[in-house]
C-alpha positions in Angstrom: 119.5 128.6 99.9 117.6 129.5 96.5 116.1 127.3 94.2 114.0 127.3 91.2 111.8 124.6 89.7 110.4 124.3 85.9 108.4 121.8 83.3 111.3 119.2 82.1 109.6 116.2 79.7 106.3 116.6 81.5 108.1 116.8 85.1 109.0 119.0 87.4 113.1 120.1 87.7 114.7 121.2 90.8 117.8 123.0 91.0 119.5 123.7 94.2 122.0 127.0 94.0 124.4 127.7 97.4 123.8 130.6 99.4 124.7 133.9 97.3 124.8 131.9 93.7 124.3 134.8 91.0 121.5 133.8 88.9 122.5 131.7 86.3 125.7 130.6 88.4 126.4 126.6 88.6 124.0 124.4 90.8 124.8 122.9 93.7 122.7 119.8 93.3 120.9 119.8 90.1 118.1 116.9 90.4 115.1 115.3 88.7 112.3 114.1 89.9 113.1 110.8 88.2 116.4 110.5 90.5 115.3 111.5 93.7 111.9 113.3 94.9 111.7 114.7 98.5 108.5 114.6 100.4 106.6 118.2 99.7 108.9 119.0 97.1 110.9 120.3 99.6 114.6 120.8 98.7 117.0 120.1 101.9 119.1 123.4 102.9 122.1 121.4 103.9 123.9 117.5 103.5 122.1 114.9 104.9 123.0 111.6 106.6 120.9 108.6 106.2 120.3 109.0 109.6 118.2 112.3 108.7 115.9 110.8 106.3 112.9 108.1 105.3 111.0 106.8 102.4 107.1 107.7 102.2 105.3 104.7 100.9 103.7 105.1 97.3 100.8 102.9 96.2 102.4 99.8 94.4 101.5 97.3 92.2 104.6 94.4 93.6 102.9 91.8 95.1 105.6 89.9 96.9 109.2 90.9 98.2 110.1 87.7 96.1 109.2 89.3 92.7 111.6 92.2 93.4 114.7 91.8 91.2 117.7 93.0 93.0 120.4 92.6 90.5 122.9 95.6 90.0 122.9 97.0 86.2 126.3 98.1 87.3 127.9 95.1 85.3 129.3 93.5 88.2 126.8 91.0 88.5 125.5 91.1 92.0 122.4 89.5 92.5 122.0 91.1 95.7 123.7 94.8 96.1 126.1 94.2 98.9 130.0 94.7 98.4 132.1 93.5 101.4 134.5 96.1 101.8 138.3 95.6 100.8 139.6 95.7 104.3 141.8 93.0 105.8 140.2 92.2 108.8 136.5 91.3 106.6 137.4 90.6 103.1 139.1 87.3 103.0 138.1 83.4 101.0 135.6 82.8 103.4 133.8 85.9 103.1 134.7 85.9 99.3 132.9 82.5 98.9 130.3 82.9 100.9 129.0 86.3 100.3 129.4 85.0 96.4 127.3 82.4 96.8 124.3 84.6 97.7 124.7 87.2 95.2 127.2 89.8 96.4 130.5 90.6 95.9 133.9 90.5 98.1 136.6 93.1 97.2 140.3 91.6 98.2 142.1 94.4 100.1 145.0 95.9 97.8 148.2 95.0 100.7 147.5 91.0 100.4 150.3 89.7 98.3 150.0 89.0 94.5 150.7 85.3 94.8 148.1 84.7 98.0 145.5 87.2 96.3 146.2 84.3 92.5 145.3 81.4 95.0 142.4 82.8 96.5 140.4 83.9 93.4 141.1 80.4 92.6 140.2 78.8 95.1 137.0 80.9 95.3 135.8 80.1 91.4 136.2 76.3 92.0 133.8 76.1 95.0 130.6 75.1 94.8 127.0 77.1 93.9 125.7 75.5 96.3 127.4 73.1 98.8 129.2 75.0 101.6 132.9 74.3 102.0 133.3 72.2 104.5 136.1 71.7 107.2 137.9 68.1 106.9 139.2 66.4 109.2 141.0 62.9 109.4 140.3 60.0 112.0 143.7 60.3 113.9 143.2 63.9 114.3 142.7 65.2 117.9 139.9 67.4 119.6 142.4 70.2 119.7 142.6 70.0 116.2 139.2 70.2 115.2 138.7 73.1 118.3 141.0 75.2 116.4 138.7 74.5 113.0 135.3 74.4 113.6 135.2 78.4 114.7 135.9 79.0 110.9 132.4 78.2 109.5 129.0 79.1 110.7 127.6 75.5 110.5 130.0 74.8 112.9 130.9 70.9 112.3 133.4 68.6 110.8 133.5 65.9 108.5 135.9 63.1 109.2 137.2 61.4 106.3 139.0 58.3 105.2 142.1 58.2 102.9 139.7 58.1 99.8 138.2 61.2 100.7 134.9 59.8 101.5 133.1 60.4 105.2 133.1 58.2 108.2 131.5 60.4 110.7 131.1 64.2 111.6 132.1 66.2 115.2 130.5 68.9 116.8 131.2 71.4 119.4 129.0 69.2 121.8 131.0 66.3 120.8 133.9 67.7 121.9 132.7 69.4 125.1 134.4 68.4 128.5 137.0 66.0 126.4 140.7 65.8 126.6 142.1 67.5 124.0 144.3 65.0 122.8 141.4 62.3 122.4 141.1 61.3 118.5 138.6 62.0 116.8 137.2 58.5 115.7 136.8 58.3 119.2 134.2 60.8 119.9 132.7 61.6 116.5 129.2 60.8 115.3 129.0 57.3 112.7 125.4 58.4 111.8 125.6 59.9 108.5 122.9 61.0 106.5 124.3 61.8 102.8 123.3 63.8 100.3 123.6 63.6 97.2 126.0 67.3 95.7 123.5 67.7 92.5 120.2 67.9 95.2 117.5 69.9 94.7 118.0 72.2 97.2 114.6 72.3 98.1 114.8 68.4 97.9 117.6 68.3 100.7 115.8 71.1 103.0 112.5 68.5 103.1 115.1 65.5 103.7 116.9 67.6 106.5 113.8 68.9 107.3 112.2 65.1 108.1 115.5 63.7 109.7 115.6 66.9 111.8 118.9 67.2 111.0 120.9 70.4 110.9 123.0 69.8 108.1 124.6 66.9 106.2 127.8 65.9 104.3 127.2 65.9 100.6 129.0 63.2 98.2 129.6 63.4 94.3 129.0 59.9 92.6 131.8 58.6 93.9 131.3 58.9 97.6 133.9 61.3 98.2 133.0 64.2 100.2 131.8 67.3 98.3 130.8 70.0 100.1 128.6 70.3 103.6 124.5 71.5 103.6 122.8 72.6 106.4 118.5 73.0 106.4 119.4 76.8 105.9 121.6 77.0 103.1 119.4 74.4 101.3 116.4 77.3 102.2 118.7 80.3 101.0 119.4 78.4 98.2 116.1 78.3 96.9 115.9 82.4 97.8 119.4 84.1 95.8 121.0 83.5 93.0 124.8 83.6 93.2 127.0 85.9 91.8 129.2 83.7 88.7 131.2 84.5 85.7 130.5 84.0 82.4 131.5 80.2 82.9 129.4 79.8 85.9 132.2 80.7 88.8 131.8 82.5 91.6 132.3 86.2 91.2 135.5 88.1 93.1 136.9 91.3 93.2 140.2 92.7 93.9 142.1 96.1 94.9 144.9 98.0 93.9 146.2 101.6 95.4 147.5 104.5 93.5 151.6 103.8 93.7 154.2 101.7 92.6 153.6 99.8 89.8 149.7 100.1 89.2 149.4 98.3 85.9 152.2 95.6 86.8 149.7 95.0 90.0 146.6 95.3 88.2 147.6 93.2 85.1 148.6 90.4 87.7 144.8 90.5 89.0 143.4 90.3 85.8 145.8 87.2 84.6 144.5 85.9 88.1 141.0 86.2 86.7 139.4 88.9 89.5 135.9 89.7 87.9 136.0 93.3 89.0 139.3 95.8 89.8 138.9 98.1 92.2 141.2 101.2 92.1 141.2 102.4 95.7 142.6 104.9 97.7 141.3 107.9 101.0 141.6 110.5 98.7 140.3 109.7 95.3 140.2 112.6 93.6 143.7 113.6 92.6 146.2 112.9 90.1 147.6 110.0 91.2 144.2 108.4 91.4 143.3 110.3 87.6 146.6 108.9 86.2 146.0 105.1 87.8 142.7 104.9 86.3 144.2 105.7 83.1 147.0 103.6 83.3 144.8 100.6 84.4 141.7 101.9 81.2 145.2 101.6 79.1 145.1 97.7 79.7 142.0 97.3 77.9 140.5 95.3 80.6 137.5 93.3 80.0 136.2 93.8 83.8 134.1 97.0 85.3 137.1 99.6 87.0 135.9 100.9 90.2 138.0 104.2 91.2 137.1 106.2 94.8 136.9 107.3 97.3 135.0 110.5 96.5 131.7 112.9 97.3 131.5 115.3 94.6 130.3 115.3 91.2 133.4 117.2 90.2 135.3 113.8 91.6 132.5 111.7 89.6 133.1 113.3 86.2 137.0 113.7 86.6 137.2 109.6 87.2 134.8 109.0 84.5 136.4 110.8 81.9 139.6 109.1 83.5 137.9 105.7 82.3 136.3 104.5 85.8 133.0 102.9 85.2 132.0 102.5 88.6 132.9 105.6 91.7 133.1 104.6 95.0 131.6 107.1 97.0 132.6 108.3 100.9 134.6 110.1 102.8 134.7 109.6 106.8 131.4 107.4 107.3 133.0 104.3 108.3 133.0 102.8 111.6 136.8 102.6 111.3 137.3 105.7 110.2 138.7 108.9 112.0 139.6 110.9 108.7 136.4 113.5 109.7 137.6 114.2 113.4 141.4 114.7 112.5 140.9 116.8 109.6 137.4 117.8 109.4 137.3 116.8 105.7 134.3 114.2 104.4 130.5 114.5 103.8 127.6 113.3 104.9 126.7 110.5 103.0 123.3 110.2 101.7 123.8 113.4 100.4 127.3 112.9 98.8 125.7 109.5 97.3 122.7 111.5 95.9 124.8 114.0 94.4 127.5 111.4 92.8 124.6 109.3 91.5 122.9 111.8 89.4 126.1 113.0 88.0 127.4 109.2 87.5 123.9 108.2 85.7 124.7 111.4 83.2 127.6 109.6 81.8 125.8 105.9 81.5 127.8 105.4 85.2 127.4 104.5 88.6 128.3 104.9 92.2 128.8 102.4 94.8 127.7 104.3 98.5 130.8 103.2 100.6 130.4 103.4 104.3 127.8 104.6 106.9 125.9 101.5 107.0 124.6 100.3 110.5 121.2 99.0 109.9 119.2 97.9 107.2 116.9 101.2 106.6 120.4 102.9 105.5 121.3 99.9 102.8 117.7 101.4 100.9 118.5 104.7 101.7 121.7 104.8 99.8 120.3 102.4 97.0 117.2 105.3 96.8 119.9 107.5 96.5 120.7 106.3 93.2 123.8 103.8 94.5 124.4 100.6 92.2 125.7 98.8 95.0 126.0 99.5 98.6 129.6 98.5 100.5 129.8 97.3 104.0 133.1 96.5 106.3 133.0 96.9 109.8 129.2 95.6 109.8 130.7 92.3 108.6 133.7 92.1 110.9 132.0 90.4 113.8 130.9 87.5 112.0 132.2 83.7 111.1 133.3 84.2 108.2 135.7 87.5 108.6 139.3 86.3 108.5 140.0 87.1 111.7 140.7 84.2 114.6 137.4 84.2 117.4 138.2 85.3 120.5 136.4 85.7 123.9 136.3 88.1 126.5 135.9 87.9 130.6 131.9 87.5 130.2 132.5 84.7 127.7 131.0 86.7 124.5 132.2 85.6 121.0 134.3 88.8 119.3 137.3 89.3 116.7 139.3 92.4 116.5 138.6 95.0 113.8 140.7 98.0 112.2 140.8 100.5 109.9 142.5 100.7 106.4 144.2 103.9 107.6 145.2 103.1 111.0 148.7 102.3 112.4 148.0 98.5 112.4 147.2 98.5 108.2 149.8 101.2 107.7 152.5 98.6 109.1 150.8 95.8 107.5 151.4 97.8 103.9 154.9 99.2 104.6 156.4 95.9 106.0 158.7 95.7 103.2 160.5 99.5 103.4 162.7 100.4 105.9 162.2 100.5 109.6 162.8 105.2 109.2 160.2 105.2 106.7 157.8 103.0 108.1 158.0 105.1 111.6 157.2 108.1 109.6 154.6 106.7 107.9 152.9 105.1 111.2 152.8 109.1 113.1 150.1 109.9 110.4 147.4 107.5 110.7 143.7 108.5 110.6 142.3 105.1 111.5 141.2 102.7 114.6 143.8 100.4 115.1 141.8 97.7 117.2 138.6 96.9 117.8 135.9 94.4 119.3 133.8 93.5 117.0 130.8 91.0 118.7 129.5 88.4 117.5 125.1 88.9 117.6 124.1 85.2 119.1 120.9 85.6 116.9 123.0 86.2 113.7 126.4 85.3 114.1 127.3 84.7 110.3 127.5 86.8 107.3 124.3 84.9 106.0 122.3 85.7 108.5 122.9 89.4 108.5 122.3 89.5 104.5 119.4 87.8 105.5 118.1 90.7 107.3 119.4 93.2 105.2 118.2 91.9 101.8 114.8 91.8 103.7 114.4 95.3 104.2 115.4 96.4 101.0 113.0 94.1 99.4 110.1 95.2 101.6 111.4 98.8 100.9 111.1 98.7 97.0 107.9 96.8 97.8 106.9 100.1 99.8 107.8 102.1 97.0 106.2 100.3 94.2 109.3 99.4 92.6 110.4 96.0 90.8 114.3 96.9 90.5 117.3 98.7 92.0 116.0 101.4 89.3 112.9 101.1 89.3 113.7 102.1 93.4 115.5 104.8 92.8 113.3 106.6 90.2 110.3 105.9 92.4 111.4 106.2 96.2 110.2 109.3 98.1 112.7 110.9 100.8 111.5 113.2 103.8 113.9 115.1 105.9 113.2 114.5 109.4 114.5 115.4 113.2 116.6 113.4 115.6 113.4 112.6 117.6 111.6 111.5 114.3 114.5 108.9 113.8 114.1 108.1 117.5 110.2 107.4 116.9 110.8 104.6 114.7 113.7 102.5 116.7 112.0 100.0 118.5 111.8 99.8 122.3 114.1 97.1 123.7 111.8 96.4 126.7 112.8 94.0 130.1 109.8 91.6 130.2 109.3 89.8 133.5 
């Protein structure tokens, strides 16, 4: 591997030629300091995963995680850089709202029908900034019922209601533990309520949730009707993001749409349904059914960004781009779900295919979202350092409350719900269920994705909201390390070292038995 450095506006240039390049041949990588820099100046001699690199700290003038802004310039306004992956068994209105509501982004997957894909986006953009949705329940409703419910939300409780909509009590878990199932509610539901008012100060209701010690309260509007549900920790996160909304102060959503049929019939349908960002979204993105859908969709003059992938190659970056894409999605084979490397060797290791896409995207006034590969927080800031706008993340999300997905338990009694890819067998049927029964068989011998799996619930953070918590952590901490105020600020200033399997070993903590 050859490479050559010069002076370029008072920095230092580094161009990376493949083995054999003729001088004055085309780069491989072709990089600037202001991108990327690597530790040493050293220039890696093959693709990297995120697995295979760190950040050096840098001397830094942020004084607090809190001051770090973390909003995408991608247009899609995240306040946070997380994009829940469109895949059916994650991305539903739970997730959508949710995720919203703390600054990221949910992308509806592309096989839910037009008409249920219309009522969620509005059902998302009239819930509230603030206020969790909460699950309602009447008086003459039965334990069974409100079994069946209170898995759906992380706080875990129901309000009962009268016929004017306004509480009479709430039931927990607890309160329904070791009761017959058909036992009504008013029965064995809890009469002391403590209501808040839905305009609160968040910080307001945390100190009166706070003083009650009470987990969480029903919230009312000025009529006493019930508005929404608060618990002491969304009044805290609250006070920490700031949600994702539209122009007219709704709550962000995205939506997909593949590469056949009738792309602008589809896509025209999801703008009319008011979806905030369209997502053009297929394995292999770059070919000419991908190139044409982008134009087709770019024809519509749509006032939203267009996201087009998957790809890893600049070539891909500028081909989609000059398509009309504003936004690539970047990765091939990373996911968790994914088999598409081990059945036809084809993909690329991601930090490297995201550092590569990014440069060329940021060329063209562009960027990247860094799809897939994401199992811990380090690799989040890794693929943001990298130069990625937003960062996408599925399976990570699958074992949590909010997926769509019922909760199930296994012998041992842990919490789970059952994950697959967008390739597999199961989403292959899922899409085809409309064809015929030879067509469908065909399609289902070629899948490269894992049909089912167990995705557990972590008892420490068993909602979405409490692994953004952790996530969003780390990348604060780790523009903090690198001196950096912004996602670009992060990405011009970060510093990447290459290390060995038993460096990335070094820094995993030891999960010791104390006795």
């Amino acid at each position: 591997m050859r490479a050559w450095s010069r002076p370029w506006h008072g920095r230092m240039k580094y161009v990376l030629f493949p083995p054999g390049a003729p001088v004055g041949g085309s780069p491989l990588i072709d990089w600037d300091v202001r991108h990327v820099r690597f530790l040493n100046d050293i220039q890696p001699a093959y693709d990297l995963t995120y697995d295979d690199v760190f950040m050096v700290p840098s001397r830094s003038a942020v004084g607090s995680r809190q001051a770090v802004d973390l909003g995408s310039p991608d247009g899609t306004g995240t306040t946070i850089p997380l994009v829940v992956a469109n895949m059916t068994a994650i991305a539903g209105r739970r997730m959508a709202e949710t995720m919203a509501r703390r600054g990221g982004l949910v992308v509806i997957p592309q096989d839910i029908p037009i008409d249920v894909v219309t009522e969620v986006v509005s059902w998302v953009k009239s819930r509230h900034l603030v206020l969790d949705t909460p699950i309602v329940l009447s008086p003459h409703q039965t334990v069974a019922d409100a079994l069946a419910l209170l898995p759906k939300r992380s706080h875990n409780a129901g309000v009962v209601v009268d016929a004017d909509y306004r509480p009479v009590g709430v039931v927990t878990d607890q309160d329904l533990s070791g009761v017959d199932r058909f036992t009504q509610l008013e029965v064995v539901m809890s009469r002391d309520l403590l209501l808040l008012d839905a305009g609160i100060d968040p910080r307001e209701a945390f100190n009166i949730l706070d003083a009650a010690n009470r987990r969480y309260a029903p919230a009312v509007d000025a009529e006493g009707r019930l508005a929404g549900i608060l618990t002491r920790k969304g009044a805290l996160r609250a006070t920490l993001y700031t949600p994702a909304v539209d122009a007219d102060g709704k709550l962000r959503i995205a939506a997909a749409v593949g590469i056949n049929g009738d792309v602008a019939g589809k896509a025209k349908q999801l703008l009319d349904a008011g979806v905030d960002t369209l997502v053009i979204d297929t394995a292999h993105g770059h070919q000419e059914s991908m190139i044409s859908a982008v134009r087709t969709v770019r024809a519509l003059d749509p006032q939203v960004p267009i996201v087009a992938g998957n790809i890893v190659s600049a070539e891909g970056v500028r081909d989609l781009i000059e398509a009309g894409a504003d936004i690539i999605k970047v990765g091939v084979g990373p996911g968790a779900m994914c088999t598409t490397r081990m059945m036809t060797g084809v993909g690329r290791p991601q930090f490297s295919a995201v550092l590569e896409c990014a440069a060329e995207a940021k060329k063209h006034g562009k960027h990247v979202w860094a799809d897939g590969g994401v199992r811990h927080p380090r690799d989040v800031a890794m693929a943001l350092a990298a130069g990625a706008s937003n960062v996408m993340v599925g399976s990570w999300f699958a074992g949590t409350y909010e997926s769509p997905g019922d909760l199930q338990q296994d012998a041992n009694g842990r919490l789970y719900k059952e994950s697959f890819g967008m390739a597999s067998a199961r989403a292959v049927r899922n899409r085809t269920s409309e064809e015929s029964s030879y067509d469908r068989a065909r399609k289902g011998l070629f899948e490269e994705g894992i049909s089912t799996s167990r995705m557990f619930l972590d008892p420490a953070r068993p909602g979405v909201e409490d692994l953004v918590d952790s996530i969003i952590a780390g990348v604060r901490s780790s523009c903090t390390y690198a001196g950096a105020g912004s996602l670009e600020e992060f990405a011009e200033k970060a510093i990447v070292g290459i290390q060995s399997a038993a460096g990335y070993a070094e820094g995993m903590p030891l999960h010791a038995s104390w006795s």
